[in-house]
N, C-alpha and C positions, 0 to 999 in steps of 0.2 A: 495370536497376539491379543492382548489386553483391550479393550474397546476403548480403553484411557490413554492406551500411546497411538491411538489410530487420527487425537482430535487432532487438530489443524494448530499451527504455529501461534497464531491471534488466540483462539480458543485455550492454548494451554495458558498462555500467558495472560488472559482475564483470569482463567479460574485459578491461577497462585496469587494476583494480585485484590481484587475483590475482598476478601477475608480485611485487607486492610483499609478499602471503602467502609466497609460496614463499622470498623470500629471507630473510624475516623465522621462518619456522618452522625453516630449514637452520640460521640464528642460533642461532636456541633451543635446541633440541638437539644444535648441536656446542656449546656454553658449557654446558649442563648436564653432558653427557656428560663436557667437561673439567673440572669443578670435582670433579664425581663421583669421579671418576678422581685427582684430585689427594688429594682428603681420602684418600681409600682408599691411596695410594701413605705421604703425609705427615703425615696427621692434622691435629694444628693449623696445621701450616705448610704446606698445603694451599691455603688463602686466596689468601696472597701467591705462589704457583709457580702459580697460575691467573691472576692479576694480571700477573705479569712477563711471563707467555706470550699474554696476549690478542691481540697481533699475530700471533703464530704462527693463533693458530685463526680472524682477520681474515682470513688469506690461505687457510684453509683452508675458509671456507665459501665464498669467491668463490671457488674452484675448481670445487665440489661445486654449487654454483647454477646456473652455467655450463650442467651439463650438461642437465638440462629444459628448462632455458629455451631453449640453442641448438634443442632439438627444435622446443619450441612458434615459435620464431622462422622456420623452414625451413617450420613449417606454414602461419603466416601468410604465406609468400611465396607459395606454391604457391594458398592462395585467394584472395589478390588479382591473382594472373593471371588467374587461371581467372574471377575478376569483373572483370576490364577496368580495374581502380583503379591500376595500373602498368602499363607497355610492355610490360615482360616484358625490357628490353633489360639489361645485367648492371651494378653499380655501378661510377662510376666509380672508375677508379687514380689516384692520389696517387702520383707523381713522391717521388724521394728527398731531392730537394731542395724539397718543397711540403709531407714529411712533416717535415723537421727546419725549415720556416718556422711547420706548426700547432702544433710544440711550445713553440716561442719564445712563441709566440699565448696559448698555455695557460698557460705560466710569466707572462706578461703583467699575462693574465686575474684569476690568483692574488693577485699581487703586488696590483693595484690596487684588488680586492676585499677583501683582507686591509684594505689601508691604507682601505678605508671603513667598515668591520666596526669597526676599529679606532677612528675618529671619533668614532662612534655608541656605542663601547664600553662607556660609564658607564651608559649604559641597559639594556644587554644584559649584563654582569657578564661581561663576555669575559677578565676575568683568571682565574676561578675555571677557565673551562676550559683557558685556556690550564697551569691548573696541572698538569690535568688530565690532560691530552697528554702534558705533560713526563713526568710520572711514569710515565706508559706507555711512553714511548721513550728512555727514561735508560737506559745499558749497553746499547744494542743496536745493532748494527752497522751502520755507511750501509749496506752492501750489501744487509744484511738487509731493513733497512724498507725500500730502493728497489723491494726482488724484492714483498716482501706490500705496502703501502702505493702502491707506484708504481706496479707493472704489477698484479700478479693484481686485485688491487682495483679501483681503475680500469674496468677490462677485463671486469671480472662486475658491477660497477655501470650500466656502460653498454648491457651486453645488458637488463639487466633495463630500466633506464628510458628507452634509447634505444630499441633496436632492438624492444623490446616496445611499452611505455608510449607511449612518443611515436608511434611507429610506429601503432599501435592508436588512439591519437585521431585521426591523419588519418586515420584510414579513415572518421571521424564528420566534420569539423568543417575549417576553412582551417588553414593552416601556423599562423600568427601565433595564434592562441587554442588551439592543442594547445601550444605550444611554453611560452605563460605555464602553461598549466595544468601540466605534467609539471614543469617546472620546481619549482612550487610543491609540488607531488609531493614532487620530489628533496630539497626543502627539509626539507619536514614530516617526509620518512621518519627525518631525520638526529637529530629528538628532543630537540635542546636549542634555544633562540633564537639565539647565534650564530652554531653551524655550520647553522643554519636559513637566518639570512639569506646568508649567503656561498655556501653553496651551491643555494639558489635561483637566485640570478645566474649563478653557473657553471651553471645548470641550463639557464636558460633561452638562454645563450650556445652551450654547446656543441648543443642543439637546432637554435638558428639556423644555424650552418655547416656541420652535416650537412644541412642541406634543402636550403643555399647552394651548398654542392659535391657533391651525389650522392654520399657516399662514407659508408657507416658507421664507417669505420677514423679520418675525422673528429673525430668526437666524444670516441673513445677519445685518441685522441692528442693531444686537448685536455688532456682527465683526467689523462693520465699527467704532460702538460708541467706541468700546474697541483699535482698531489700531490708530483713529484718536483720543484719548485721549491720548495714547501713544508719537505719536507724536508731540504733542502741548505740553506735560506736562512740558518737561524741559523749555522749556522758559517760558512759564507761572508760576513758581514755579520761577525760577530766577528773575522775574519782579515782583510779590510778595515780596519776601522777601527784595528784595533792596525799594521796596516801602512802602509796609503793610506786614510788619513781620506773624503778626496775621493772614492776609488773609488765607496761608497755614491752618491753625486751621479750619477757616470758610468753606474754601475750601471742608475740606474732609467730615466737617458737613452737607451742603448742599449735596455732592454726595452720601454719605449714606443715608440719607432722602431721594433724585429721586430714591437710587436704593431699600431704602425699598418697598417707595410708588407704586414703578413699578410691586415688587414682589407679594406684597398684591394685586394690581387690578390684574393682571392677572390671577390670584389663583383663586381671587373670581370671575371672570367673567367667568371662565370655567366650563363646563357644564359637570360635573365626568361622566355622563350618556354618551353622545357623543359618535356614531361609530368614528372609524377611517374615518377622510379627506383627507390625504393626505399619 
């Protein structure tokens, strides 16, 4: 038996939760450190030049997270070979054209999770936050929030909850119950009930087709397709309908089609027999 399912009940349960100490403390002290910093530069108008820049220091804690965690993540590879819980064989590659079908997948993803979030909205006062957002991302540049919102973010959230979290419960438990669990994780860590529910589902979605296709860069490329659909979508839905009303119709036609087509190959290209890769 693995020397990873031998720890003790405490022990496992620090070591899946921890990953989200570390992102959660890097938080805390880059937003202190900037607000700190702000009053001190601005005085009263300190506040608001911390407010306007909270993207900025979004993308700057997922940078800074990144770096532990990729350590702790290279560790945990190293001791589940050495305990037999993976082949040892290397993860697979995503083709360029199966990375821009997981993006379409995650833009998808987004879309249709938005529009159930949305549904359910009167019980979840999903207008307050979307107020919320607005005010964070008003004057600031698609480029900008594609770079922190679409990649960096993304891509430090999924080490932490994938490649850690998730990763860390199989080592206890099947696919299918790590994958509800980290999901709910993903949910809970997000702090409000909206982005709670919406992102449990993405949680629990991009978990399932990194298991489905061996690949970590899976889950990330869900992330990014589903943040950076997010953010394009109001203006593009605003540029539609003052243009091509109908577009919106077409719109959501095509992205159900990339995300069935995406569901279906991945399914069927997965090998049910397959050890554990990753």
């Amino acid at each position: 038996m693995s020397p990873l399912r031998k720890q003790s009940r405490i022990r496992r349960i620090w070591r899946v939760l921890y990953p989200c100490g570390i992102h959660f403390l890097i938080s805390q002290i880059i937003g202190y450190a900037g607000i700190w910093l702000a009053m001190q530069l601005l005085g009263e108008g300190g506040t608001e030049a911390y407010y306007n820049n909270a993207i900025l220091l979004t993308g700057l804690t997922g940078l800074i997270t990144m770096i532990p965690c990729l350590y702790f993540y290279k560790k945990d590879c190293r001791a589940r070979i050495a305990g037999g819980l993976v082949t040892g064989q290397k993860p697979n590659r995503l083709s360029i054209g199966e990375c821009g079908l997981i993006l379409v997948m995650g833009a998808g993803f987004a879309q249709f999770a938005n529009m159930f979030v949305n549904m359910i909205g009167s019980f979840l006062n999903a207008e307050e936050y979307q107020e919320t957002m607005s005010q964070l991302t008003d004057g600031k540049s698609m480029f900008f929030l594609i770079v922190c919102m679409g990649i960096i973010a993304p891509l430090a959230e999924e080490i932490v909850f994938r490649w850690l979290i998730y990763l860390r419960l199989r080592d206890y438990m099947r696919s299918g119950e790590a994958i509800v669990i980290s999901g709910l994780f993903f949910g809970i860590y997000h702090g409000n009930l909206v982005q709670g529910v919406y992102a449990s589902i993405l949680g629990c979605l991009f978990a399932y087709f990194l298991e489905q296709t061996g690949s970590l860069w899976t889950s990330v490329l869900l992330h990014m397709g589903a943040n950076i659909w997010s953010l394009v979508l109001p203006e593009l839905a605003a540029w539609l309908l003052d243009r091509y009303p109908m577009g919106i119709a077409v719109m959501l036609v095509l992205l159900l089609t990339g995300m069935c087509a995406g569901i279906s190959y991945f399914r069927n290209r997965t090998d049910t027999e397959q050890r554990r890769i990753i």
